[in-house]
C-alpha positions as CSV (number, residue, x, y, z in Angstrom):
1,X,-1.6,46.5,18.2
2,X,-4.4,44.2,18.7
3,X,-4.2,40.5,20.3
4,X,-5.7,39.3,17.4
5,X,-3.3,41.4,15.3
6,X,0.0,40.2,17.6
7,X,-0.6,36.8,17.4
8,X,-0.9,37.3,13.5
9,X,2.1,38.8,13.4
10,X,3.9,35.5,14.9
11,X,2.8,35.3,18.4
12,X,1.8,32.0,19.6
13,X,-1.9,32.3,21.1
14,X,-3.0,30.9,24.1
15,X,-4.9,27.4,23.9
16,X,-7.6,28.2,26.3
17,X,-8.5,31.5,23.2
18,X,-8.7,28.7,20.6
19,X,-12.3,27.0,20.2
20,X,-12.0,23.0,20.6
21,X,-11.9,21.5,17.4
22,X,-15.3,19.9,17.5
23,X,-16.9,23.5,18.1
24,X,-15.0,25.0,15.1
25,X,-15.8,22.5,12.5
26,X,-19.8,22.4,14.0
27,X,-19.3,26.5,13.5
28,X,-18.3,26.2,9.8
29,X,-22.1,24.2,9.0
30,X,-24.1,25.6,11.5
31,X,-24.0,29.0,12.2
32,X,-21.4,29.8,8.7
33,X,-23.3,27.5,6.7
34,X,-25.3,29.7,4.8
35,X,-22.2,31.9,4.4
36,X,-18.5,29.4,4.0
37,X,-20.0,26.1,3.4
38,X,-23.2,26.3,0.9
39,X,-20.8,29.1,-1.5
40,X,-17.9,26.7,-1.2
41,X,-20.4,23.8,-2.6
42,X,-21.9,26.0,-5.3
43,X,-18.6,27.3,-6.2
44,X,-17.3,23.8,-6.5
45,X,-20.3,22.7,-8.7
46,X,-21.2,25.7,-10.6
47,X,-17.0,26.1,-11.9
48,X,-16.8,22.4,-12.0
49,X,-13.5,22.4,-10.1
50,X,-13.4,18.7,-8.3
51,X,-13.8,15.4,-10.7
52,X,-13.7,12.0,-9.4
53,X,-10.3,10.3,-9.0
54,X,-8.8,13.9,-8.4
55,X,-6.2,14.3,-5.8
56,X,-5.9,18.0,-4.9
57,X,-3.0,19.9,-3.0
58,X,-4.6,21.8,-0.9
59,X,-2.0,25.1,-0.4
60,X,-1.9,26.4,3.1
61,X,0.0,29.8,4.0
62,X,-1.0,30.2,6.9
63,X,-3.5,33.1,6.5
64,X,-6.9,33.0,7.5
65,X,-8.7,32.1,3.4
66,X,-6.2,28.8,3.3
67,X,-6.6,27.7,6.7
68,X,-10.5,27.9,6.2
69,X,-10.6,26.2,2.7
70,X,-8.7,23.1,4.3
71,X,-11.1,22.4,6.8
72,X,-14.1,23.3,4.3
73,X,-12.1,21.1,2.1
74,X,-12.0,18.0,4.7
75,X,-15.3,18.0,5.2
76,X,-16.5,18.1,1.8
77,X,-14.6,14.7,2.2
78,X,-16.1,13.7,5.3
79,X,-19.7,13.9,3.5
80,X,-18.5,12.0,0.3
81,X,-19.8,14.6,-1.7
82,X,-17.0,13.3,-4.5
83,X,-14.4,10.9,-4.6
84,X,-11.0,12.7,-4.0
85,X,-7.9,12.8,-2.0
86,X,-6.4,15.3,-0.1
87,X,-3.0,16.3,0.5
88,X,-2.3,19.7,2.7
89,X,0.9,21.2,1.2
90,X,2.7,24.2,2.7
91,X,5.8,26.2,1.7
92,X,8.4,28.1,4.1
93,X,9.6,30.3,1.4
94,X,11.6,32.1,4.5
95,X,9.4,32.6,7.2
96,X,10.7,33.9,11.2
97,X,10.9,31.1,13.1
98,X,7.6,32.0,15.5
99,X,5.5,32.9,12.0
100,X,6.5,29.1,11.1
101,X,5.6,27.7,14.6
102,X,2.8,29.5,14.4
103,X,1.6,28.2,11.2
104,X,2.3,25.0,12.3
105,X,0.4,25.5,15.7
106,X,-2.5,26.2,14.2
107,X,-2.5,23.6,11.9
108,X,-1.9,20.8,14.4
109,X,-5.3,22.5,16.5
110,X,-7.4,22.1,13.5
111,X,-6.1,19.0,12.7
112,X,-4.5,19.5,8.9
113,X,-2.0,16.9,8.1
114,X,0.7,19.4,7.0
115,X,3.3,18.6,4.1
116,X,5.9,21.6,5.2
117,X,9.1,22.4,2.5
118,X,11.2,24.8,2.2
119,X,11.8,26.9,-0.6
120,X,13.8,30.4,-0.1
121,X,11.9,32.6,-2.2
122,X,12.1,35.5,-0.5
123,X,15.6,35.9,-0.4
124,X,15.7,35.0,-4.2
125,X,13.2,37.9,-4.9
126,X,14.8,40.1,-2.8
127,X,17.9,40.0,-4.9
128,X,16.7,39.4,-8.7
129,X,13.6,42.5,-8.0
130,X,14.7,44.7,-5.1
131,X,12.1,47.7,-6.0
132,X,9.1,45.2,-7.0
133,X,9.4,41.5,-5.7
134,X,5.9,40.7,-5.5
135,X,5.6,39.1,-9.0
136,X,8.3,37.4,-9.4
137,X,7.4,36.0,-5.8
138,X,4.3,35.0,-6.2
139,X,5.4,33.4,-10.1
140,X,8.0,31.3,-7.6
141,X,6.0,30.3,-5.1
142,X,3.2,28.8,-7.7
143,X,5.7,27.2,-9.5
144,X,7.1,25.5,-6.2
145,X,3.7,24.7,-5.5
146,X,3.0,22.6,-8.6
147,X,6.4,21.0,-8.3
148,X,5.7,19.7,-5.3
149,X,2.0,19.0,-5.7
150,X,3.1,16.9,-8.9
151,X,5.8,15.3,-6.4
152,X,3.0,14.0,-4.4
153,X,0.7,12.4,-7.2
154,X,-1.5,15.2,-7.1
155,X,-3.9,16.8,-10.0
156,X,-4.5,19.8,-9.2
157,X,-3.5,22.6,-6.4
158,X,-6.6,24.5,-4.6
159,X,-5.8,28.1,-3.5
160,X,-7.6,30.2,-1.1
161,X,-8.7,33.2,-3.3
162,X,-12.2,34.5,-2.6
163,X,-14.9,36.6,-3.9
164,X,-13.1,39.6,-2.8
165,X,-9.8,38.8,-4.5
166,X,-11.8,38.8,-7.8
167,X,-13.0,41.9,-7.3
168,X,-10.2,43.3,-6.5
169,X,-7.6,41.6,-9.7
170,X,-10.8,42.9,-12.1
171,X,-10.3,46.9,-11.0
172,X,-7.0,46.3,-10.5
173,X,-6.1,45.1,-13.8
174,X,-8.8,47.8,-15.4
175,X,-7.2,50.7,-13.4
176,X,-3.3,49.9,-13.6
177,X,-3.1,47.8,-17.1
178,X,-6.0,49.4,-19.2
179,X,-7.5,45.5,-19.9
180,X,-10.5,43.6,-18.9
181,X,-9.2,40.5,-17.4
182,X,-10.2,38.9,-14.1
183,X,-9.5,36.2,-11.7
184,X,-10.7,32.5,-12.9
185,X,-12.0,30.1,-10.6
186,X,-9.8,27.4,-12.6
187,X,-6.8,26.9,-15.2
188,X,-4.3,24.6,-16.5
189,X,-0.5,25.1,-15.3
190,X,1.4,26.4,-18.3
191,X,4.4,24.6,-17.8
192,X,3.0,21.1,-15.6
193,X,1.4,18.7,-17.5
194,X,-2.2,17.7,-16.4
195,X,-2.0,20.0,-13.6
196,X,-4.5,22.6,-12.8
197,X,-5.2,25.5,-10.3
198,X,-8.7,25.5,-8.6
199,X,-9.7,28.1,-6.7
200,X,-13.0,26.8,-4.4
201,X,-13.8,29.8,-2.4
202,X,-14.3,32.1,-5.4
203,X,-18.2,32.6,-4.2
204,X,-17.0,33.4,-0.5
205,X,-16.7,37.3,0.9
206,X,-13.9,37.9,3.1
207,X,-15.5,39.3,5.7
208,X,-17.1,36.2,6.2
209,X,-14.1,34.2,6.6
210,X,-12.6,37.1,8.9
211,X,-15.5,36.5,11.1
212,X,-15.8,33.0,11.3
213,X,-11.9,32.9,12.3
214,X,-12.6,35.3,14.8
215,X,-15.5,33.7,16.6
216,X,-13.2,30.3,16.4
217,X,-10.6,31.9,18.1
218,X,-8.2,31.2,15.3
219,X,-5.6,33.9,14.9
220,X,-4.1,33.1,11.3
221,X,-0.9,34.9,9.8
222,X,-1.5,38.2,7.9
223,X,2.2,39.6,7.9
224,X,4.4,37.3,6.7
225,X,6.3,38.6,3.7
226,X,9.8,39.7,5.0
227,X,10.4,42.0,1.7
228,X,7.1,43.4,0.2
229,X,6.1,44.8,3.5
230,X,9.2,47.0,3.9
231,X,9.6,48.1,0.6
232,X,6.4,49.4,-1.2
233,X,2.6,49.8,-0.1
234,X,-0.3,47.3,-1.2
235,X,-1.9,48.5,-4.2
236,X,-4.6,45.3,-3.4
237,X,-5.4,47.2,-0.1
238,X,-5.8,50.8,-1.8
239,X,-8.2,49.3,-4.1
240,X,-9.9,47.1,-1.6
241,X,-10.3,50.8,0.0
242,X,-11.8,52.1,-3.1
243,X,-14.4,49.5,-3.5
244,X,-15.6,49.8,0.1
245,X,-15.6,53.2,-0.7
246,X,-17.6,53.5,-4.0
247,X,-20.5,51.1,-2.2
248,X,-21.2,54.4,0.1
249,X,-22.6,55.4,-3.2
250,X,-23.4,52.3,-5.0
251,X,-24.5,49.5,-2.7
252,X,-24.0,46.4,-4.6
253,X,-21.3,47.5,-7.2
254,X,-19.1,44.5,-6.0
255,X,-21.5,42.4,-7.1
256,X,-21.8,44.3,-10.2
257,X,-18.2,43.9,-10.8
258,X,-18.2,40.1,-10.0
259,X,-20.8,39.6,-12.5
260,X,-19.2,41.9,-15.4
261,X,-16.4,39.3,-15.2
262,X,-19.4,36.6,-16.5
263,X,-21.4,38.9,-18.8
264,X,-18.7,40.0,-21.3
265,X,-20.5,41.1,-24.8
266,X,-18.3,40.4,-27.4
267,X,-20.8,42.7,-29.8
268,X,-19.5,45.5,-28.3
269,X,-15.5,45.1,-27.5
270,X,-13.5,46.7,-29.5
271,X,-9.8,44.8,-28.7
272,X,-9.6,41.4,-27.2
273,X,-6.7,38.9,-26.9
274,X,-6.9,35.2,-27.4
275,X,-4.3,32.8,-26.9
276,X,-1.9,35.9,-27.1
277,X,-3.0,36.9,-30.3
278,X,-4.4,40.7,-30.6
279,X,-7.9,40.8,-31.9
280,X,-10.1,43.5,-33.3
281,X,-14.2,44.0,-33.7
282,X,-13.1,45.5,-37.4
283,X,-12.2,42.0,-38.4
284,X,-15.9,41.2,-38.4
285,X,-17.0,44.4,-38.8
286,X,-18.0,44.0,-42.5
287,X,-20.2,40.4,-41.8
288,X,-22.0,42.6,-39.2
């Protein structure tokens, strides 16, 4: 096991391996820009994601995509590119002590005014879906979000799903459900009135992210689950393996995938769903 690795893992780092906060933040528009800050303003503006008068609950797990998006997040503020409040939520839905002082370390370095509550959903998960917890997890832990983002006066809630997470969901969905369906970069709560989910680093690779966390000296949570981890293996990491390897023989065909998500032809699907209702091309068929 790595440092880097360790220290995800729950171990608190040492200070003097931790940029200064003035160096990060110059890092993320300097030497990142190109890479973190101009995607994170074109994804903002191209998906239409932050109006004025928004407050958004900004959702930090610790990891290295949410701990990046808040500070991209603050200094969208800083420039006044929109008028819009903050607030910096966090949930302990059971987390070992040192992964929680951890989170909360690294936090307090990067200065994120952290909103920490408890909510114990992975015990919960563990007992209602012992073979498969994951989705009922992750169906709790958004709700609990938006409950508590809605507590604190806010709009929306801003997650820290990237470029690669689309990807990913697309062939996921395509190889495990037999659909077409892919991650949006926005969308209204179903049950949370005028509440919607934003997701700001949708143009963003991770490896971009991993490196600017590296070269900050950041070492973020990446093991945290206490139930998934032990009980079945990542299908998101098998097909993040697949993609890498498929670009041995087709360079760019993660950008191809990205893009298939924004050039759907409706001329030429044969089944589509809308608003849960099955659809076929045979409806129209005859007014071809």
């Amino acid at each position: 096991m790595t440092e880097f690795e360790g220290a995800a893992c729950g171990q608190i780092m040492p200070e003097e391996s931790r940029k200064p906060l003035g160096e990060i933040e110059k890092l993320m528009i300097t030497k990142y820009r190109k890479k973190l800050w101009t995607k994170f303003i074109k994804g903002v503006k191209d998906y239409q994601l932050i109006q004025s008068g928004d407050k958004i609950a900004v959702a930090i797990s610790g990891g290295k995509d949410s701990l990046v998006m808040a500070k991209l997040f603050q200094e969208l503020r800083k420039n006044g590119i929109a008028n819009f409040d903050l607030e910096f939520i966090a949930m302990d839905p059971g987390y070992h002590p040192s992964i929680k002082e951890l989170l909360v370390d690294n936090c307090k370095h990067l200065n994120i005014p952290l909103h920490i509550f408890e909510y114990q959903v992975f015990e919960i998960a563990q007992e209602k879906a012992k073979d498969y917890p994951c989705y009922i997890c992750a169906k709790m832990r958004r709700g609990a979000l938006y409950a508590k983002a809605k507590e604190l006066g806010c709009n929306k809630v801003a997650l820290g799903h990237h470029y690669n997470d689309v990807i990913e969901t697309t062939m996921l969905n395509l190889f495990y459900t037999g659909n077409f369906k892919t991650m949006l970069p926005k969308l209204k709560a179903q049950n949370f009135d005028n509440m919607e989910l934003i997701r700001p680093m949708y143009l963003i690779e991770e490896k971009d992210i991993t490196a600017f966390t590296e070269n900050s000296g950041i070492w973020p949570l990446n093991c945290a689950c206490m139930v998934a981890s032990k009980k079945i293996g990542s299908k998101r990491e098998e097909m993040k393996t697949f993609i890498e390897n498929m670009k041995e023989t087709f360079p760019h065909v993660d950008r191809k995938i990205f893009r298939a998500g924004h050039n759907v032809n409706m001329d030429c699907i044969i089944g589509w769903q809308k608003d849960g209702e099955k659809h076929s091309y045979l409806e129209e068929y005859d007014k071809m």
